[in-house]
Structure formats: structure tokens, C-alpha cells
ZAMARGU-4260 file (C-alpha; in steps of 0.2 Angstrom, whole numbers, plus 5000, padded with zeros to 4 digits):
<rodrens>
0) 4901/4898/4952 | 4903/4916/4959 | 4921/4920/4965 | 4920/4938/4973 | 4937/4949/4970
5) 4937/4950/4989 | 4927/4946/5003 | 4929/4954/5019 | 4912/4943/5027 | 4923/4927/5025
10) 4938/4937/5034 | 4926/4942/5049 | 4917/4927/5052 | 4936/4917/5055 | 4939/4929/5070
15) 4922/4935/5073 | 4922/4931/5093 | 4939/4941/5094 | 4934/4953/5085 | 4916/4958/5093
20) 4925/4957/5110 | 4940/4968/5106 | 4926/4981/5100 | 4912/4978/5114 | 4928/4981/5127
25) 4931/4998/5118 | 4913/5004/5119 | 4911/4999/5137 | 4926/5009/5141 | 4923/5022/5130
30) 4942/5026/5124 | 4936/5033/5105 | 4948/5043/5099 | 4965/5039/5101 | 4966/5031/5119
35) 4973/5015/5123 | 4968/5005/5112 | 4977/5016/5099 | 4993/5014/5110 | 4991/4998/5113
40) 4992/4994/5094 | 5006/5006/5093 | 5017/4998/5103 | 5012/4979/5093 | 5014/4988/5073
45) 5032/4994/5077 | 5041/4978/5081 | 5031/4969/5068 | 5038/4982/5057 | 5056/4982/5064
50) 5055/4998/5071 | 5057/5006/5085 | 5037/5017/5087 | 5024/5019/5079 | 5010/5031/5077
55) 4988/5029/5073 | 4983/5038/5061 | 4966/5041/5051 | 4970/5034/5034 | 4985/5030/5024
60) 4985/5046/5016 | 4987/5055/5034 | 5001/5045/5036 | 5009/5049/5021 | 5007/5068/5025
65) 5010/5070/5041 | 5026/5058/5040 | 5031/5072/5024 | 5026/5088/5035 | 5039/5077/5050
70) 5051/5079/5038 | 5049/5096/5035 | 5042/5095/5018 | 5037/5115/5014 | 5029/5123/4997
75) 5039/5123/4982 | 5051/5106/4988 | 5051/5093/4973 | 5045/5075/4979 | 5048/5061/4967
80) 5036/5047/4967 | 5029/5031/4957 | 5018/5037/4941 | 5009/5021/4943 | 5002/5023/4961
85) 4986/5026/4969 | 4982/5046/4970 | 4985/5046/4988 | 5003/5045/4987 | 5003/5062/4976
90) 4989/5070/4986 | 4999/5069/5000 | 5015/5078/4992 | 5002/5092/4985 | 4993/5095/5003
95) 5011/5099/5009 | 5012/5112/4994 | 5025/5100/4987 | 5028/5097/4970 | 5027/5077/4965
100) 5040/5072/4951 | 5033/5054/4943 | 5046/5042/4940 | 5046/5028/4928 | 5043/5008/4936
105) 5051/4995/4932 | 5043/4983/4919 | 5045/4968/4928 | 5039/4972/4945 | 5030/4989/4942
110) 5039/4996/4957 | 5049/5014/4954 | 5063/5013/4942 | 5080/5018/4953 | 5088/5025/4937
115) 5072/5034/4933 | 5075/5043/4951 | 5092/5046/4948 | 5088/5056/4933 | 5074/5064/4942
120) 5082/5072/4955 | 5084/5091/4955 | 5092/5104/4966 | 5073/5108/4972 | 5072/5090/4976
125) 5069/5084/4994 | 5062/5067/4997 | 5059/5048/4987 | 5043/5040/4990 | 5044/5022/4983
130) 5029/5013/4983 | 5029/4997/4987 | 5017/4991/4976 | 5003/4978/4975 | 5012/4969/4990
135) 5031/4969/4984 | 5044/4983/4989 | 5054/4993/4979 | 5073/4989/4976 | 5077/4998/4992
140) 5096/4995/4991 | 5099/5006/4974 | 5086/5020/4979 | 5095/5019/4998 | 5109/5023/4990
145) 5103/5035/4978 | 5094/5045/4993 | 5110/5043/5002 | 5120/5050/4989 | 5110/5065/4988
150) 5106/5068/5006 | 5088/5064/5003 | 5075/5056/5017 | 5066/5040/5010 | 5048/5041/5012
155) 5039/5020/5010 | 5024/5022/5005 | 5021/5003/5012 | 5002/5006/5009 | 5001/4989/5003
160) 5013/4979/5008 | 5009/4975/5026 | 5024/4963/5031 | 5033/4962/5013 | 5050/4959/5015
165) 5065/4965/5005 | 5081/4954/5010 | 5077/4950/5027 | 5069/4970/5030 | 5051/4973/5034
170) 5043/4986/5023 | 5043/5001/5031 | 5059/4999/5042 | 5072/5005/5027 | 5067/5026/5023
175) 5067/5037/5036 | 5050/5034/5037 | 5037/5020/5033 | 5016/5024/5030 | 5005/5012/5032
180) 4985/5013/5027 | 4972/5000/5034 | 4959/5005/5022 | 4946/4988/5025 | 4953/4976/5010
185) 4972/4978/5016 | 4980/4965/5020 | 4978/4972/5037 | 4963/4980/5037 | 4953/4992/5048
190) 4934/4993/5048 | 4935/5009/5043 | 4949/5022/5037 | 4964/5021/5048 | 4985/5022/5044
195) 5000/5020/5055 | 5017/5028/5054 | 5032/5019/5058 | 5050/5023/5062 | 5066/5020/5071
200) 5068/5040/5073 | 5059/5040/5089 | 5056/5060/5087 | 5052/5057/5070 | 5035/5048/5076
205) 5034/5061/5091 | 5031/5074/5079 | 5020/5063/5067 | 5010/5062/5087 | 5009/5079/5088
210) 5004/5084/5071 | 4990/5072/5073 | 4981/5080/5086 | 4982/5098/5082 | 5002/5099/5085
215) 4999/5096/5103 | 5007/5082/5114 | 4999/5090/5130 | 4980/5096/5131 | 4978/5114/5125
220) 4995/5117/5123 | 5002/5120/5103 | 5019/5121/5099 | 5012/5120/5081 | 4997/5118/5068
225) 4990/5102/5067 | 4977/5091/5060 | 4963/5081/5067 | 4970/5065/5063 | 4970/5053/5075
230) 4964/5034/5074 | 4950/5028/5082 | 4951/5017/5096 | 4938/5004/5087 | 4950/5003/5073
235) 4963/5001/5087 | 4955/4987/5094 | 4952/4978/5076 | 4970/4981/5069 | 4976/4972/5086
240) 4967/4959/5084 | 4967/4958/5066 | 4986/4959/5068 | 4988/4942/5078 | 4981/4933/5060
245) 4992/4943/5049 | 5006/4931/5046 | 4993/4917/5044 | 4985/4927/5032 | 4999/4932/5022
250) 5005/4914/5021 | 4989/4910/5012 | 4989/4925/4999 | 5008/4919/4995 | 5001/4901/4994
255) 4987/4908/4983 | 4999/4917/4970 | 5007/4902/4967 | 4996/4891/4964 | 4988/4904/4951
260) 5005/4905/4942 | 5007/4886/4941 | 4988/4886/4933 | 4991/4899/4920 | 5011/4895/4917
265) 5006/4887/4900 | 4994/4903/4897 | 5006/4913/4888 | 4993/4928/4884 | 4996/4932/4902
270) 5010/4941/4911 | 5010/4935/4930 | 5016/4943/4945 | 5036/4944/4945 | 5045/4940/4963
275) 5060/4950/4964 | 5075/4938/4972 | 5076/4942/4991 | 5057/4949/4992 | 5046/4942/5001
280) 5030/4948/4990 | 5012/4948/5003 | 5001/4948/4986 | 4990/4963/4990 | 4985/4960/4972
285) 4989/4947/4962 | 4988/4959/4945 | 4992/4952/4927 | 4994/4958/4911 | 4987/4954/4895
290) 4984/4964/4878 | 4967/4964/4878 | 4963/4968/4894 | 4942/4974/4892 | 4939/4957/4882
295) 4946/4946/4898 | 4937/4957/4910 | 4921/4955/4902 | 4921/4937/4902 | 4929/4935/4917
300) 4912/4943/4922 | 4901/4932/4913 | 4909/4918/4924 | 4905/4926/4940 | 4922/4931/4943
305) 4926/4948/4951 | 4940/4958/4945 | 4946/4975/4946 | 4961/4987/4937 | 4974/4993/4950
310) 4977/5007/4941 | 4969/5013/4923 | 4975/5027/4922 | 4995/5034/4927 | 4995/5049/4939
315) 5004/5061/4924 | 4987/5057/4914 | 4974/5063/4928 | 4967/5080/4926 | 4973/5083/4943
320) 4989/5083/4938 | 4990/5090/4921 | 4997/5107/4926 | 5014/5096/4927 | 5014/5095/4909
325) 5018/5076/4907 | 5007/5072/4892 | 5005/5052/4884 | 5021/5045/4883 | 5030/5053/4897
330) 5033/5037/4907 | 5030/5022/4894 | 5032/5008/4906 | 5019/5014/4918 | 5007/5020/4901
335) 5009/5000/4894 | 5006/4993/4911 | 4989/5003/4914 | 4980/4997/4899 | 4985/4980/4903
340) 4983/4976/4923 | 4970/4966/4928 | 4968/4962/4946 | 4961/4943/4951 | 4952/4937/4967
345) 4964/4938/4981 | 4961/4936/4998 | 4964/4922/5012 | 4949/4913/5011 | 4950/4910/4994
350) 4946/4890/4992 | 4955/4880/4979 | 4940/4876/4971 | 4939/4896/4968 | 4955/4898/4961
355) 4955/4885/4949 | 4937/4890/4943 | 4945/4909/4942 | 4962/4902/4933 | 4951/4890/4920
360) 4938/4908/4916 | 4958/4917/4912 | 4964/4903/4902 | 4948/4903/4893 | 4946/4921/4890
365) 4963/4922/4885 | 4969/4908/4874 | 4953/4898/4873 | 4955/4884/4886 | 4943/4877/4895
</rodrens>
């Protein structure tokens, strides 16, 4: 058997007629770039978000600048953020001429350590970005109150946690400011690059609106500099539809993770996904950890399983960021979990014939099980 890691076909043919309407609709009316479409979306992601407006953007990392610049993020401010993260969420703190600050995660959740905030924080200083990773948020009460402490807007990078819950709060709805991407494998995804921005600081998202579009909100007139940075009306279209299946969809990953825990609970070579009480976890990736992390992959292979590694390498270790001077051993937690994540199949179509094969291949691999 072949299980793929994801499979975007299976999640188009379960809503194709929707789906090849919403975007024949948008060619014969021709609304591409930005539009109604766009709006349309706009005005469904905010309350789905518990918030009060959104805004389209072209990719998650758009959103996570624009929603910085909103803020008033200017050269030389510190930004402190997750070492474990995708490079987008530190890209988007260096294209405002920010500085990011990498903060230790937690060992049990991998999300950003709120102690190692607190003893991040300088007088330069000027923004939190937890990262709400894999599908689970941050623990938004002690970095709320940290932030707070220290007059500091929250930034959610929510990238990957499309309708993750923390006690009862949609991610996103708790900083200042939430960002979204919809890069294809999401758990909403566009077909294409698109992001969103989501606030309940109505002038918050105004700006974030007129940054987008080359700091205009009325044709040829510019209050400010801008960027081209709108969403398309196509990806509109998908993410409204697409948006109707999320919960359903969500429902399925949470189903999936738990029956992949109550396959490999007796595989103690492998560290599963912890659930935080009072999250609601939406299993972006379902990554576990074990020792010997090339031999598993390998195998894995050799069964016709895909896997992946979200991520090798932390963002202190990245020639990128090597000017900051955080060398091996800098952020431990983040160092030990790189070399051991391995990512499974996850998406909704997953059958349970597919995740019992893929459980079997890690118990195998691991421990010797067939």
C-alpha cells in the first residue's frame, strides 16, 4: 500500500462541483484581483475567527508583515518569536528591518515557552509572535499577560491553526492581531498562495487594507507606501467555499490523531502529539518524535509511506540568521526536537485502512512490530 503524506486530489474531488463553479463564476465576472470575491470571504474568515474584520492577503507571510508594519514595527525594534517555526514568521520581522529574538518552546507542546519570553524581553523590545504550531495555540493566557505587562502587541501567527481553540478562543482572536496563510496543504487551503488578517481592531485591518494595495484605500490616492499584496479573487472564491468544509474537515484530522495515538500508545519509541488541557488541537501535522529519526524515515519509505520533518533545522541554526550569534545549544528544547520530528500522513481523507497500515510501518520501524 502507498499512503501519500497528503493528498490535495482526494480533497478536490469531495467538493469538486462547488469548487469548479465558485471559480468559473469568478472568471465570467472577471473580479481577479481583490474584488468581491475577496470581500465576500472577508466578511465569512472574521466571525469564523471571532473577530470583527478581516483582510485578503497574498500568502501568510504578507500577512504576517503587513499586520507587523499596522502595528508600527520600524528598523531596529526587537520582535521575539518561536526558534522552531517556519522561516516565514522571522522573514517577516526582518522585511520590516526588525530584529527577531528566538525564544525557547516548550518541550511538551513545542509551542513558545512564556518564561523564555519573559526573559527575552528588552527595552528595544516591541512585539510577541507565538506560533501556533502544527495546529495547537500557544498558552495565550501567560504570554497575554506577559504582553500586557510590558505594553507589548501580540502578533498570532495562526498559520497553521485554522480554527484551533484555546479555552473556548479561536486562534487568532487573542493578540492584537491574528495571520493566517492558505498555502494549498493548510487546513484551509487556497489553490495558490493566499493569507488573511484578522482583527477586532477595525482600523487595525483598515490599515493592513491599505498596505496591501500600495497604501491606498481610494484609487491613485497614497496616504502611504504600500505593497502589491492583495489576494486573488480565484483564491477568494476557493477559501469560501472551502470554508463551508472546514469544520467537517477538522473534525476528521482530530478523529485521525486519535486513533494514531491509540495505535502507537504501546510504542514507547515514539513521543506523540501532546493536547494541552482547554485546546482544541486542528492537527495541521501530527508530528512525533523518536531518536532515530533517518532510520524510521527510511523505512517508513520502503513501505510506501510519505513523511516529512516540520522542521530540521531551528531558525538560530540557519545561515540566514547567523549574524544573531545564537550558535548550537542556544535553545535546546527547540535543538532536541529538530532532530527528532517526523511528520505522518495527515489529512481528512485519510481512510482507516491508511492509518493503520502507516501506524503498523511506525511500530515496525521503531520497536520491531509488525
Amino acid at each position: 500500500m502507498n499512503v501519500p503524506f497528503l493528498d490535495l486530489k482526494a480533497q478536490y474531488l469531495s467538493m469538486r462541483d462547488e469548487l469548479d463553479s465558485a471559480m468559473q463564476q469568478v472568471i465570467n465576472d472577471t473580479a481577479f484581483a481583490g474584488g468581491p470575491y475577496v470581500e465576500k470571504f472577508e466578511q465569512e474568515f472574521a466571525p469564523y475567527c471571532q473577530c470583527s474584520a478581516a483582510a485578503g492577503v497574498s500568502s501568510g507571510t504578507n500577512a504576517l508583515h503587513l499586520a507587523l508594519l499596522a502595528l508600527g514595527i520600524k528598523p531596529g525594534d526587537e520582535v521575539i518569536t518561536a526558534a522552531n517555526t517556519f522561516i516565514a514568521t522571522a522573514e517577516a520581522i526582518s522585511h520590516c528591518g526588525a530584529i527577531p529574538v528566538f525564544a525557547d518552546c516548550d518541550p511538551k507542546t513545542y509551542t513558545l515557552d512564556p518564561a523564555a519570553v519573559e526573559a527575552a524581553i528588552t527595552e528595544k523590545t516591541r512585539a510577541i509572535i507565538p506560533v501556533h504550531l502544527f495546529g495547537q495555540t500557544a498558552d495565550m493566557d501567560a504570554i497575554m499577560e506577559i504582553a500586557q505587562q510590558h505594553s507589548l502587541p501580540v502578533v498570532e501567527d495562526a498559520c497553521q491553526a485554522h480554527g484551533a481553540e484555546y479555552k473556548g478562543q479561536r486562534a487568532g482572536s487573542m493578540g492584537e492581531i491574528g495571520c493566517f496563510s492558505f498555502y494549498p496543504g493548510k487546513n484551509l487551503g487556497a489553490y495558490g498562495d493566499a493569507g488573511a488578517v484578522v482583527s477586532n481592531n477595525v482600523e487595525l485591518i483598515d490599515r493592513v487594507k491599505m498596505l496591501r494595495d500600495h497604501g491606498s484605500s481610494r484609487k491613485y490616492e497614497h496616504p502611504m507606501i504600500g505593497w502589491t499584496a492583495r489576494m486573488d479573487g480565484l483564491q477568494g472564491a476557493v477559501l469560501s467555499v472551502k470554508l463551508r468544509h472546514l469544520e467537517t474537515a477538522n473534525q476528521a484530522r482530530h478523529a485521525h490523531a486519535l486513533r494514531y495515538k491509540e495505535l502507537l500508545a504501546d510504542c514507547a519509541e515514539a513521543a506523540l502529539p501532546f493536547e494541552a488541557e482547554g485546546n482544541r488541537h486542528v492537527f495541521h501535522i501530527f508530528a512525533l518524535c523518536c531518536d532515530d529519526r533517518d532510520a524510521l524515515m527510511k523505512h517508513l519509505s520502503e513501505q510506501g509511506v510519505g513523511c516529512g520533518i516540520h522542521y530540521p533545522k531551528p531558525l538560530h541554526l540557519q545561515d540566514a540568521y547567523a549574524f544573531l550569534g545564537k550558535g548550537p545549544g542556544s535553545f535546546p528544547v527547540a535543538e532536541n526536537c529538530a532532530s527528532k520530528y517526523v511528520s505522518l500522513p495527515m489529512f481528512p481523507e485519510l481512510t482507516e485502512e491508511q492509518i493503520q497500515y502507516t501506524a503498523n510501518a511506525v511500530k515496525s520501524g521503531l520497536c520491531g512490530a509488525k
